[in-house]
C-alpha positions as CSV (number, residue, x, y, z in Angstrom):
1,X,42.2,110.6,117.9
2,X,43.6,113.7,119.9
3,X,45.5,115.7,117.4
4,X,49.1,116.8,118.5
5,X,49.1,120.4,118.0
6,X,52.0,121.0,121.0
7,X,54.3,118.6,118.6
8,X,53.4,122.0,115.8
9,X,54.1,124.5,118.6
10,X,57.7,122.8,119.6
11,X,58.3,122.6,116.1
12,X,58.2,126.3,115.1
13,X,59.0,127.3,118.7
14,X,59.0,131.1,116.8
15,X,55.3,131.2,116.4
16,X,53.8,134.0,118.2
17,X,49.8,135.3,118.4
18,X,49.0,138.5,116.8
19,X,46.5,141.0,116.4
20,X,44.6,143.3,113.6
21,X,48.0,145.8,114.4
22,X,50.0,143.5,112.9
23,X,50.7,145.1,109.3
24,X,50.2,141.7,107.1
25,X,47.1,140.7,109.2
26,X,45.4,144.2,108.6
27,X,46.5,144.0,105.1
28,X,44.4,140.7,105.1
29,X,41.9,142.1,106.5
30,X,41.6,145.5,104.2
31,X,41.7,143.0,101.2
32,X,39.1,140.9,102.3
33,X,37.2,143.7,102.9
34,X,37.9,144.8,99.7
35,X,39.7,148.2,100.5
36,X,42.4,149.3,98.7
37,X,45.6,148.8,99.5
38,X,49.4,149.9,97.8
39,X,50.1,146.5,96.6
40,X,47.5,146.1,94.0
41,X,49.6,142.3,93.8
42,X,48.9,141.3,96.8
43,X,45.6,138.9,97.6
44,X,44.2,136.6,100.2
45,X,43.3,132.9,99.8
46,X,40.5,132.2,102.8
47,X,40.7,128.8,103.9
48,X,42.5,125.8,102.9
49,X,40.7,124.5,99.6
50,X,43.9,125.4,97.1
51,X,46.0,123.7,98.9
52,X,46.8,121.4,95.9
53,X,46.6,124.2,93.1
54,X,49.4,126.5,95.6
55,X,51.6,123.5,95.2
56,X,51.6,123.7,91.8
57,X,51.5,126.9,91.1
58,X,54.4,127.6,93.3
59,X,52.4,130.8,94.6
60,X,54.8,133.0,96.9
61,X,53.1,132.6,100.3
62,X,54.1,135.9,101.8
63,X,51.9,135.4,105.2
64,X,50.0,132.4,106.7
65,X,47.5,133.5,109.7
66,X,45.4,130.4,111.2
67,X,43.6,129.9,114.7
68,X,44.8,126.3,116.0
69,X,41.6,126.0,117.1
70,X,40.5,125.1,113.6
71,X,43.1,122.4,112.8
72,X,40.2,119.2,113.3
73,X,42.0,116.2,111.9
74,X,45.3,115.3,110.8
75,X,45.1,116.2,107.1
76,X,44.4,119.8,108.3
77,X,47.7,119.4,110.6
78,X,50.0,118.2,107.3
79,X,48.1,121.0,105.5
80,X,48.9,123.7,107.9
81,X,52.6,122.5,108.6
82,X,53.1,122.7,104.1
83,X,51.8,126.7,104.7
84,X,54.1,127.3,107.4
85,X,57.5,125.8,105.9
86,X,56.5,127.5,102.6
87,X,55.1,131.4,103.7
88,X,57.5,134.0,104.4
89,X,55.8,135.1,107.8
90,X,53.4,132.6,110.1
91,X,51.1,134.4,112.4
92,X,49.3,132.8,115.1
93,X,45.4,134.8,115.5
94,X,42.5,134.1,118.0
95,X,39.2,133.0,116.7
96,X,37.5,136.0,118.1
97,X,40.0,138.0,115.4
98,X,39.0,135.0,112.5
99,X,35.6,135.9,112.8
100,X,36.1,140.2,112.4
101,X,38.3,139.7,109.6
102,X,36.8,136.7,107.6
103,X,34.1,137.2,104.8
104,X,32.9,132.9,105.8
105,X,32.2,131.4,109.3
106,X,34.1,128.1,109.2
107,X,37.8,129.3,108.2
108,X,40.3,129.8,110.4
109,X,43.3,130.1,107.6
110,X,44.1,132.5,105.9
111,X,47.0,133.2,102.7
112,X,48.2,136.3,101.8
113,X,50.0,135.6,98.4
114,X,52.1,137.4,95.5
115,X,50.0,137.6,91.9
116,X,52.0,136.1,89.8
117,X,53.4,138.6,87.1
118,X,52.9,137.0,83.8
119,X,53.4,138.8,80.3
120,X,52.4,138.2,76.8
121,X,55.3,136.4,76.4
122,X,54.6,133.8,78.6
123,X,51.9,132.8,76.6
124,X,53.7,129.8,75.1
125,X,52.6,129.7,71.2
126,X,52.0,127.1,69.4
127,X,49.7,125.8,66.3
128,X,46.2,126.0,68.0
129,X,46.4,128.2,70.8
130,X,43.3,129.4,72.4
131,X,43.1,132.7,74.7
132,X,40.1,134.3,75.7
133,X,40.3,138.2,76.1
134,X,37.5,140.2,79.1
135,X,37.0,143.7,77.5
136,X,35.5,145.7,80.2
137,X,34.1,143.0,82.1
138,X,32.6,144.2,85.5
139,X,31.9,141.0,87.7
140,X,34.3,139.9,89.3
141,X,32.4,136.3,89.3
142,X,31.8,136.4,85.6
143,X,35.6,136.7,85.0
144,X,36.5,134.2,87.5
145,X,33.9,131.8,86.1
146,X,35.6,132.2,82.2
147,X,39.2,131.9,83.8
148,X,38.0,129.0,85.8
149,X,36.2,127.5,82.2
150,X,39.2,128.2,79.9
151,X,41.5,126.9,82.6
152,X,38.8,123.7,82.1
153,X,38.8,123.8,78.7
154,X,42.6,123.7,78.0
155,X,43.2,126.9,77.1
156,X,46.1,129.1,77.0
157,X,45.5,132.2,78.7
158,X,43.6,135.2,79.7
159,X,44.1,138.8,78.7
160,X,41.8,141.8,81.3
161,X,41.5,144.8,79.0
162,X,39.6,148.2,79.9
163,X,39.3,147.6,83.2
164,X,39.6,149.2,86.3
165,X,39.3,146.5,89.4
166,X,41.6,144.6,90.9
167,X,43.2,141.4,88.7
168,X,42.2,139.0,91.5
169,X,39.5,140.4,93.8
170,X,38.0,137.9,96.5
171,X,35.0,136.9,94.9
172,X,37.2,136.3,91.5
173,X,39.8,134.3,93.3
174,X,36.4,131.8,94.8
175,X,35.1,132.0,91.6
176,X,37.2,130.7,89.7
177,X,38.3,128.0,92.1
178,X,42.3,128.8,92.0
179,X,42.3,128.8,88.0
180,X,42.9,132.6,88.2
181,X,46.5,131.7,89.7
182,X,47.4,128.6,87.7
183,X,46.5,130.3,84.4
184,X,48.0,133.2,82.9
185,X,45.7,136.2,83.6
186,X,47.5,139.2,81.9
187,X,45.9,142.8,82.3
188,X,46.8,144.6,79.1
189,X,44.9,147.8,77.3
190,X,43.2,146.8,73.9
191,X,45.5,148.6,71.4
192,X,48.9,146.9,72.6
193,X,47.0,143.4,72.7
194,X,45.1,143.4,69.1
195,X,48.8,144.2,68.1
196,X,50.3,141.8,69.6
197,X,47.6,139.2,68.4
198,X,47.9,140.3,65.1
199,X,51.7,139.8,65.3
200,X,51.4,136.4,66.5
201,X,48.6,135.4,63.8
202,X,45.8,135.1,66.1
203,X,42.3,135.3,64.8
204,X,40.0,137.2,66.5
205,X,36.2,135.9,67.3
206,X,33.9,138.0,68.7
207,X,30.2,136.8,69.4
208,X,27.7,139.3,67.8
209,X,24.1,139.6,68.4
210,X,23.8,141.4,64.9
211,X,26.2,138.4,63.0
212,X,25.0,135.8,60.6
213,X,27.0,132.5,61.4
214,X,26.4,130.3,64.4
215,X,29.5,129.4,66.7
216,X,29.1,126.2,66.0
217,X,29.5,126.7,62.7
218,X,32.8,128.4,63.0
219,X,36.4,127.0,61.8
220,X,38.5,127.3,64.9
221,X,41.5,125.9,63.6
222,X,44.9,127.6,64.8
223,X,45.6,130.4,67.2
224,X,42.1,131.8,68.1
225,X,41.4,134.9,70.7
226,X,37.2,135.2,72.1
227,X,36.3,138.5,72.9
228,X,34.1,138.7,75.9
229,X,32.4,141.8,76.1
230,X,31.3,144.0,78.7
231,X,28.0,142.7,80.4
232,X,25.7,146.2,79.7
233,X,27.5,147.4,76.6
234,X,29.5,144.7,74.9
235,X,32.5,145.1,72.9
236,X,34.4,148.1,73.2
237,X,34.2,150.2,69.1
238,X,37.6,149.5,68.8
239,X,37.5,146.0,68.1
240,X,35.1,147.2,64.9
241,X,38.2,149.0,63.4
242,X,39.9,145.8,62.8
243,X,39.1,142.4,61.1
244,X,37.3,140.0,63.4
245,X,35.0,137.2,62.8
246,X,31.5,137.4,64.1
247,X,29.4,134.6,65.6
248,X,26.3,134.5,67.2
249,X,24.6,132.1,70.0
250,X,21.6,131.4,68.6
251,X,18.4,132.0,71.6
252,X,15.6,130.3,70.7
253,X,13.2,131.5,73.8
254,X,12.4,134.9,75.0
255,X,15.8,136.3,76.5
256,X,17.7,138.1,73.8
257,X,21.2,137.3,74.9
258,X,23.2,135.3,77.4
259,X,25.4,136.1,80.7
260,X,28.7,136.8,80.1
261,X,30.1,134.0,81.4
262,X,28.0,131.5,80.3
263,X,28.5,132.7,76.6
264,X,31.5,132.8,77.2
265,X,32.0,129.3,78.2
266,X,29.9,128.0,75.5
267,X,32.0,129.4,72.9
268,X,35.3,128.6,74.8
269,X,34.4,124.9,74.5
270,X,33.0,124.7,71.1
271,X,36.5,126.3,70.1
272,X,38.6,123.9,72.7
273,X,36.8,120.6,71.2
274,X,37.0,121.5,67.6
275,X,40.7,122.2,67.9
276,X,40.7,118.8,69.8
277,X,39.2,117.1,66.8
278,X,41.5,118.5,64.1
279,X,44.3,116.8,66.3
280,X,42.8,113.4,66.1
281,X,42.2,113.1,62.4
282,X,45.7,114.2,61.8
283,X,45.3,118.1,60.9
């Protein structure tokens, strides 16, 4: 079936082809490249695979760039008509300029979007709450993989602490499969969040190498917070100043210790599926 891209082109007559010059397109292009830019707020969805989570999320679309040349089927025609009503600026781009900018072969859409600006606040309390804070986490894939698992596992939120990188780098955006923008992922130095978890009755769990009880052993009842440390070092010394309880992940081969974000996820669950538990039996 022959798709009817002129019946797109007639209906937003105002689209017009542009090139890398074009200030939002080179912005899309410096991001994907991962150069810095002013707008640390600002990044780029490649391809058309959140489609559903955008919807939800009510992300601000603040450019859509596509080749036509890419739209194969209908689904991909309702898809790209959604991106045009909803983003601020639509921007027609050859596939010749698809391939120099893009970081895949096969897409030919691109979304330049707003981060959305959450706060502690918008973590909505309530009797079991369950947040997971990064402290100095490096990899970007790591910390979308844990936003992407405690998005999974029900969870409340994400708080980035001593770190430097971008919130929502490329690889962190893939990685975590559009989680990073549906959950709240606060960035948020140490200090100002161990108050403000201490203020809100949060107990604080930290996996520890050196620690005597076994996560699974652990009472998770009530508003926890998982510290994920960095991947080298750990936790930062800070969090030893303060009352936290200490689990371990048992390894019962040779390696000594776990990637970050698969200890991370193991622990998330345990926590997610305990608190689940208490609700059944009434607690």
């Amino acid at each position: 079936m022959e798709l009817n891209i002129e019946q797109l082109y007639n209906e937003f007559s105002n689209l017009k082809f542009a090139g890398i010059k074009e200030p939002a397109i080179r912005i899309i292009n410096d991001i994907i490249k991962n150069k810095k830019i002013e707008d640390e707020d600002l990044f780029v969805i490649e391809g058309l695979w959140a489609y559903e989570k955008i919807i939800k999320s009510n992300l601000r679309i603040r450019c859509f760039a596509f080749c036509p040349d890419f739209i194969k089927n209908d689904t991909m025609l309702k898809i790209a008509r959604f991106c045009i009503h909803a983003a601020d600026d639509t921007y027609l781009i050859s596939s010749k300029l698809c391939r120099r900018i893009s970081s895949r072969d096969d897409e030919g859409f691109f979304l330049l979007c707003s981060t959305p600006q959450y706060k502690l606040s918008d973590i909505k309390l309530k009797e079991d709450n369950l947040l997971v804070i990064l402290d100095g986490l490096e990899n970007p894939g790591n910390i979308g993989t844990i936003i992407r698992t405690v998005d999974g596992a029900g969870g409340d939120g994400v708080i980035i602490c001593n770190s430097e990188g971008r919130k929502l780098s490329q690889k962190l955006i893939k990685s975590s499969m559009g989680s990073s923008f549906i959950l709240p992922v606060i960035k948020k130095d140490i200090k100002t969040t161990v108050m403000w978890l201490k203020n809100n009755g949060f107990r604080i769990i930290v996996t520890d190498l050196k620690a005597n009880e076994r996560y699974y052993n652990t009472d998770y009842e009530g508003r926890i917070a998982i510290v994920v440390g960095n991947e080298r070092h750990g936790i930062s010394y800070i969090w030893n100043e303060h009352d936290c309880h200490r689990v371990i992940i048992p390894m019962y081969g040779g390696a000594d210790s776990l990637n970050a974000g698969v200890a991370a996820s193991i622990v998330v669950y345990e926590a997610s599926c305990k608190q689940r538990e208490l609700k059944q039996i009434g607690f």
